[in-house]
C-alpha positions as a Markdown table, in Angstrom:
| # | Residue | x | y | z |
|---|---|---|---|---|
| 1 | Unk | 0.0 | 0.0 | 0.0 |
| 2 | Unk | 0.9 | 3.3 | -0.9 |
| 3 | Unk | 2.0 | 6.0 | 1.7 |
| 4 | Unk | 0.8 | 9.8 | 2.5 |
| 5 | Unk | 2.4 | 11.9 | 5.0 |
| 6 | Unk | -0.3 | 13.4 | 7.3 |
| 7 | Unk | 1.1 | 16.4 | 8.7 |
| 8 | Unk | -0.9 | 18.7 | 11.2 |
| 9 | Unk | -0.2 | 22.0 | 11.2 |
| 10 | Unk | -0.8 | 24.6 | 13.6 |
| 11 | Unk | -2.7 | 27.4 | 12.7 |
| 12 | Unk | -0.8 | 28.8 | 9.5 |
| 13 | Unk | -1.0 | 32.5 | 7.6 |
| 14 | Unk | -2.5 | 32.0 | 4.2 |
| 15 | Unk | 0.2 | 33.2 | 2.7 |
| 16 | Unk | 2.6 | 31.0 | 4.2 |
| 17 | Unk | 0.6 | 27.6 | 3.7 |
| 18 | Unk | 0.5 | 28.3 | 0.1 |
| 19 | Unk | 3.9 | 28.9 | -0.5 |
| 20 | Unk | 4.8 | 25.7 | 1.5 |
| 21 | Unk | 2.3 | 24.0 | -0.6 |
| 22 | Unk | 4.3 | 25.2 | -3.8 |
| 23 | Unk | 7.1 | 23.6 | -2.6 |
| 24 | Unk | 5.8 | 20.1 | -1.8 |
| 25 | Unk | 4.4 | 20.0 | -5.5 |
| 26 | Unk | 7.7 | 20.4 | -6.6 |
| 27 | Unk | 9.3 | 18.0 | -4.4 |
| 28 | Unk | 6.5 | 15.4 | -5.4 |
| 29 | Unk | 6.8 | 15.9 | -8.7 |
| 30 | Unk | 10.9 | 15.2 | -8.7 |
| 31 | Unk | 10.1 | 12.1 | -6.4 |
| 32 | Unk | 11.5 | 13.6 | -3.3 |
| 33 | Unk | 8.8 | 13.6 | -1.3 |
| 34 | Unk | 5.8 | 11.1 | -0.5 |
| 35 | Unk | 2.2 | 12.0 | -1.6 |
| 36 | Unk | 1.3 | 14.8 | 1.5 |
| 37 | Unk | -1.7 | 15.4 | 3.1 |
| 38 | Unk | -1.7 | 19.0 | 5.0 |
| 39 | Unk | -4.3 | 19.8 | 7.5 |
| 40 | Unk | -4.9 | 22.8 | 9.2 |
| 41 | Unk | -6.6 | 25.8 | 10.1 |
| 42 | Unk | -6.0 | 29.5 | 8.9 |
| 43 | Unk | -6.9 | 33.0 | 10.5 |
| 44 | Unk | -9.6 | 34.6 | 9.1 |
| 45 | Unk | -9.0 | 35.1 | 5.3 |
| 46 | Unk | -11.2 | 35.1 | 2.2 |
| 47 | Unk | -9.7 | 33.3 | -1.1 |
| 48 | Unk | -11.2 | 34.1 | -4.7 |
| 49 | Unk | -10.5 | 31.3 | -7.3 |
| 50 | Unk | -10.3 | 31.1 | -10.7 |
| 51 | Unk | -14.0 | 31.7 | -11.5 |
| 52 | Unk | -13.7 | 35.8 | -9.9 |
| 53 | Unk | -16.6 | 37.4 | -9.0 |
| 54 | Unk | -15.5 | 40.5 | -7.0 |
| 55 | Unk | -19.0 | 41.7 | -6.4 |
| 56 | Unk | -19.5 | 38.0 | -4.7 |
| 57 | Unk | -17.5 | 39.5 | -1.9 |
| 58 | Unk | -19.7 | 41.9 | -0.1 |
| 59 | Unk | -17.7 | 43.9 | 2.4 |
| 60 | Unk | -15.5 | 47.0 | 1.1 |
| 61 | Unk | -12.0 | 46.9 | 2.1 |
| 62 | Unk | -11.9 | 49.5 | 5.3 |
| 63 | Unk | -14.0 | 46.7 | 7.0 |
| 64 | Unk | -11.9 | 44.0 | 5.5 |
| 65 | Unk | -9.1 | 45.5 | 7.3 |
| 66 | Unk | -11.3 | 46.4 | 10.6 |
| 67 | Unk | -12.3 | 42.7 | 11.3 |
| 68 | Unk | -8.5 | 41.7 | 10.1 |
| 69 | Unk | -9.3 | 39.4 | 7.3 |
| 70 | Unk | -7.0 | 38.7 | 4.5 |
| 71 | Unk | -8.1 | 38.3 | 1.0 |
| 72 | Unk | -5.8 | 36.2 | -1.6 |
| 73 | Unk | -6.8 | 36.0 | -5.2 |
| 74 | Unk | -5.8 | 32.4 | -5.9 |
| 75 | Unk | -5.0 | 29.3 | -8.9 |
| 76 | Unk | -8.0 | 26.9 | -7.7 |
| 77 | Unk | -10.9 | 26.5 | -9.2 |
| 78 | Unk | -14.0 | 27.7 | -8.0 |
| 79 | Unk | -15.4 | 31.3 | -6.8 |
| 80 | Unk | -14.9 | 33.1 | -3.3 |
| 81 | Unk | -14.8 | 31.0 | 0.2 |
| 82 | Unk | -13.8 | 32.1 | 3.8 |
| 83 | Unk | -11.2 | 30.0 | 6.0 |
| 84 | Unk | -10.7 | 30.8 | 9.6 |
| 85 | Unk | -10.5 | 29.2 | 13.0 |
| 86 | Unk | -13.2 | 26.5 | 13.5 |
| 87 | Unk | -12.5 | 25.3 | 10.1 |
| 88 | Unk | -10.0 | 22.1 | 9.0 |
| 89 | Unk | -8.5 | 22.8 | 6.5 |
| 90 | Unk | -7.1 | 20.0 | 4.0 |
| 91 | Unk | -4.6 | 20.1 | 1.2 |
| 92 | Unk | -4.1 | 17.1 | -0.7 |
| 93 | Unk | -0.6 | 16.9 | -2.2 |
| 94 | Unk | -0.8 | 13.8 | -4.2 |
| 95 | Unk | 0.9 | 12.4 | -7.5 |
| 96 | Unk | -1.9 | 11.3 | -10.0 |
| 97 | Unk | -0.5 | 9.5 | -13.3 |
| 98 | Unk | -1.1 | 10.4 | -16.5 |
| 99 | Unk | -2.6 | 6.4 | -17.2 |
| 100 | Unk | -5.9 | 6.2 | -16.2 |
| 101 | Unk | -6.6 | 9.2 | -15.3 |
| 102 | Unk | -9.7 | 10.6 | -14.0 |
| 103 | Unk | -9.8 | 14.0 | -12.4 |
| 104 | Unk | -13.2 | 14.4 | -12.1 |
| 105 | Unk | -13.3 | 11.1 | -10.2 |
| 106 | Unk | -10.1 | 13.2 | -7.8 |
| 107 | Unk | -12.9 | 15.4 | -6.7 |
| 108 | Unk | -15.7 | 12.2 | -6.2 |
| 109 | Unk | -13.1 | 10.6 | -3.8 |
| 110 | Unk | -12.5 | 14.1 | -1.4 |
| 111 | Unk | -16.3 | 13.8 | -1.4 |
| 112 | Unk | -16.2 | 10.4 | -0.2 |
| 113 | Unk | -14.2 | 10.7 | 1.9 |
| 114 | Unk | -16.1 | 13.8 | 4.1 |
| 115 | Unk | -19.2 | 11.9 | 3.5 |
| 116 | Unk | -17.1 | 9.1 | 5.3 |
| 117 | Unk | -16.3 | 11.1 | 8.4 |
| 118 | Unk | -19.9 | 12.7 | 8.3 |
| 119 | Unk | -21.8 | 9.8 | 9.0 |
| 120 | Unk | -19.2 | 9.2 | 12.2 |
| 121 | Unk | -21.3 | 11.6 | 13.8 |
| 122 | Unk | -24.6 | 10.3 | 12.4 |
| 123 | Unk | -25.3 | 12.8 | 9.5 |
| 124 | Unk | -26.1 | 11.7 | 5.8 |
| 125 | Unk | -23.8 | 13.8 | 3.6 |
| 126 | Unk | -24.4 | 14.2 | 0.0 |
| 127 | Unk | -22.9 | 15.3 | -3.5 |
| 128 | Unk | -25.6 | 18.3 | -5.5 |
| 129 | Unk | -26.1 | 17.8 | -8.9 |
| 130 | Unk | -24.3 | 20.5 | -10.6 |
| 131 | Unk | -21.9 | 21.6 | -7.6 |
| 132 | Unk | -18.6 | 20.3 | -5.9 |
| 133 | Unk | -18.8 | 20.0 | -2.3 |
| 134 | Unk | -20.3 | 17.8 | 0.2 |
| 135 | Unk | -23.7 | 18.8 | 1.4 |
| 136 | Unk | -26.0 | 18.0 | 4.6 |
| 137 | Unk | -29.7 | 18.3 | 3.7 |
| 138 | Unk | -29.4 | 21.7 | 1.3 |
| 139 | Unk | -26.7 | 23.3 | 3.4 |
| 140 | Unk | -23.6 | 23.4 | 2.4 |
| 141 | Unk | -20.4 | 21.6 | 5.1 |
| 142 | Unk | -17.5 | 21.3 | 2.8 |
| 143 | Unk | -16.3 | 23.5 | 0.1 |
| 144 | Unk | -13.8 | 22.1 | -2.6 |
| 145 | Unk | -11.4 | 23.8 | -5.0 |
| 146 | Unk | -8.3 | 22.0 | -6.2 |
| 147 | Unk | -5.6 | 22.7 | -8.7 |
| 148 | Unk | -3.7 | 20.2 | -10.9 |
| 149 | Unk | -0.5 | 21.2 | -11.5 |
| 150 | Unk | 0.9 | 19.4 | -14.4 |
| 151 | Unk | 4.0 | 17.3 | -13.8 |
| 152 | Unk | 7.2 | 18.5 | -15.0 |
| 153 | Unk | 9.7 | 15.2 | -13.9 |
| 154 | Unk | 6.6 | 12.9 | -14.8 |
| 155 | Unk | 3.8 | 12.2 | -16.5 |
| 156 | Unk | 0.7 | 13.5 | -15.1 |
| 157 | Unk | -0.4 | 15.8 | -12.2 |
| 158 | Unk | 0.2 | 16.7 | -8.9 |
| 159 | Unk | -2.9 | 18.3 | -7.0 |
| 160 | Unk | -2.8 | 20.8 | -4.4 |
| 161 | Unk | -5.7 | 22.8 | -3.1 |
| 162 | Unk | -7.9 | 20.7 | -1.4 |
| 163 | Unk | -11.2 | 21.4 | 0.8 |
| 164 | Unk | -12.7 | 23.2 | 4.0 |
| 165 | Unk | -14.8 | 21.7 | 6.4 |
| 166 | Unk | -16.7 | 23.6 | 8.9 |
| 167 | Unk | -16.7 | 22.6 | 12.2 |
| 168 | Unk | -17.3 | 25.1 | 14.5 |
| 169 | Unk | -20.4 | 27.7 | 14.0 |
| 170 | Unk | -18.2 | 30.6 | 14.7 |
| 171 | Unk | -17.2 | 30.0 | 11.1 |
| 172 | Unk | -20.4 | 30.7 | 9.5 |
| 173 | Unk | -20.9 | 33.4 | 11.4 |
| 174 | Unk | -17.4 | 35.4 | 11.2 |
| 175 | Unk | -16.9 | 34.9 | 8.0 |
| 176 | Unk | -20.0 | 33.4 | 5.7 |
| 177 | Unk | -22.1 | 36.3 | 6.2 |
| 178 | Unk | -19.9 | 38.7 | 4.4 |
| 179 | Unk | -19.7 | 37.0 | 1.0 |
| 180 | Unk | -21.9 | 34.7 | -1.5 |
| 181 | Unk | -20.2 | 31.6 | -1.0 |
| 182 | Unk | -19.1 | 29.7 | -3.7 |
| 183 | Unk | -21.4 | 32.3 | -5.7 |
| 184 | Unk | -23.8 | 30.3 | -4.5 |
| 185 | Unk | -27.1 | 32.4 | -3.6 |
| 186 | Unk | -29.9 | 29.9 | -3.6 |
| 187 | Unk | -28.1 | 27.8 | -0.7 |
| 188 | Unk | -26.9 | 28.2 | 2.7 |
| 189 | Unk | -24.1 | 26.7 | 4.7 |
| 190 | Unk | -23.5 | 25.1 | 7.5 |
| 191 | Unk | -21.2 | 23.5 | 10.4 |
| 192 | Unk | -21.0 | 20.3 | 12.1 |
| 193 | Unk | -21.5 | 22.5 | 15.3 |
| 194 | Unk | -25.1 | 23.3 | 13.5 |
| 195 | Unk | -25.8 | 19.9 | 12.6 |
| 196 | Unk | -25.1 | 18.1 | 15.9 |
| 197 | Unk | -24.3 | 20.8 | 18.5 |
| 198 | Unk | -21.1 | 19.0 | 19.4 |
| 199 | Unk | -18.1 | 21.8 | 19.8 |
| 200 | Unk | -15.5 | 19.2 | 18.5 |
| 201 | Unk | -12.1 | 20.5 | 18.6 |
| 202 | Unk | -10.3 | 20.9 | 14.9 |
| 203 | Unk | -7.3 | 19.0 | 15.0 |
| 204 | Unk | -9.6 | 16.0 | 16.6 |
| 205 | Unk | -11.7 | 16.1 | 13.1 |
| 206 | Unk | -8.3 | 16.0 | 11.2 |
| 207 | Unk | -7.1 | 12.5 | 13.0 |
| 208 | Unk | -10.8 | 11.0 | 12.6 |
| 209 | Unk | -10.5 | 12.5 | 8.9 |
| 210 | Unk | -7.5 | 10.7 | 8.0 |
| 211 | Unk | -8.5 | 7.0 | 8.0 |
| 212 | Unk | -11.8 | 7.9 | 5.6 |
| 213 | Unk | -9.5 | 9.5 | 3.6 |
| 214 | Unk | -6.7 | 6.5 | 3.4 |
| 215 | Unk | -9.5 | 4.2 | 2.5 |
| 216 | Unk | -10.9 | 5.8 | 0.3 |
| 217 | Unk | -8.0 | 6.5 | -1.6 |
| 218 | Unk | -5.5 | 3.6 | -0.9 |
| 219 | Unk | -3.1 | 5.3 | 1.5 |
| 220 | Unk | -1.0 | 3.9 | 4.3 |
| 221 | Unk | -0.6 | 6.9 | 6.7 |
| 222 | Unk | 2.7 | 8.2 | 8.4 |
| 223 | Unk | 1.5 | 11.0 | 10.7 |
| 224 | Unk | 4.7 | 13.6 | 11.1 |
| 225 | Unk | 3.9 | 15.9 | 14.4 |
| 226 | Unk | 5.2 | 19.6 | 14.8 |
């Protein structure tokens, strides 16, 4: 069985988690390093993908700054989301060959995979015709925008990017409110707080995360602490 490298980060500028992803990438793509699995959480920080929408982002930029929230326009795909504390965070770093490949199927497995941990706690997550992301009811839990970055060593990609899973309500309420997310206006979001009132700590729902993940995707894990 393959292995991934689960690392847990503490909590981890925007900024500097993207640039660490960059490197990774590369290192994976020169068969350096293992296929990587980062999770995390970030300070409050909105990030605009590839589909931009500024007016999807609904608070000018003196109250941007008041409330301290970054905003990084970024190479995933996808429209606007928020990250911040109360959220896990997961970046995939993982070498997918050019033989066989699927990449639409990539983003069916992240979806398995949350679905997985959701019904842990007893709730039946779902996919949404016509949208990416894992769902409870019509309320959105987990957003997901990924990149593929072509391999330069190898043939094939390596992703990065990944998905954001709402755990705590403080989430929806710091952040949600002052955007359409996902440019999504006909459906809400919500947490796992929401759903079961269980205040679960972060880096808990990282390590229960982990084995859905591996199965899903045929992974031995190596956790690496910090």
């Amino acid at each position: 069985m393959r292995k991934l490298e689960v690392r847990q980060l503490p909590r981890t500028e925007y900024g500097a988690a993207w640039e660490l992803q960059k490197t990774m990438v590369k290192e994976i793509d020169r068969g350096e390093r293992p296929d990587t699995l980062l999770l995390l959480e970030h300070p409050p920080t909105y990030t605009i993908g590839s589909d931009r929408h500024p007016e999807h982002l609904l608070l000018p930029r003196e109250e941007l700054a008041r409330r301290g929230i970054a905003v990084f326009e970024i190479d995933r795909g996808g429209d606007i989301t928020y990250h911040g504390p109360g959220q896990l965070v997961g970046y995939p770093l993982l070498y997918l060959d050019a033989e066989g490949l699927d990449l639409h199927g990539y983003l069916r497995k992240l979806e398995e995979a949350i679905i997985g941990l959701l019904g842990e706690f007893g709730l039946a997550g779902s996919r949404k015709p016509g949208y990416t992301g894992v769902w409870v009811g019509d309320a959105k839990i987990a957003a997901i925008g990924v990149k593929f970055n072509k391999a330069r060593a190898r043939r094939g990609f390596v992703t990065s990017h990944g998905f954001a899973f709402n755990v705590r309500s403080r989430v929806l309420e710091e952040g949600f409110a002052g955007i359409v997310p996902c440019g999504i206006t006909e459906y809400g979001v919500t947490s796992l707080e929401n759903e079961t009132g269980l205040a679960a700590d972060t880096a808990e729902i990282g390590r229960r995360f982990v084995p859905h993940f591996c199965g899903v995707f045929g992974y031995e894990p190596e956790f690496v602490y910090h």
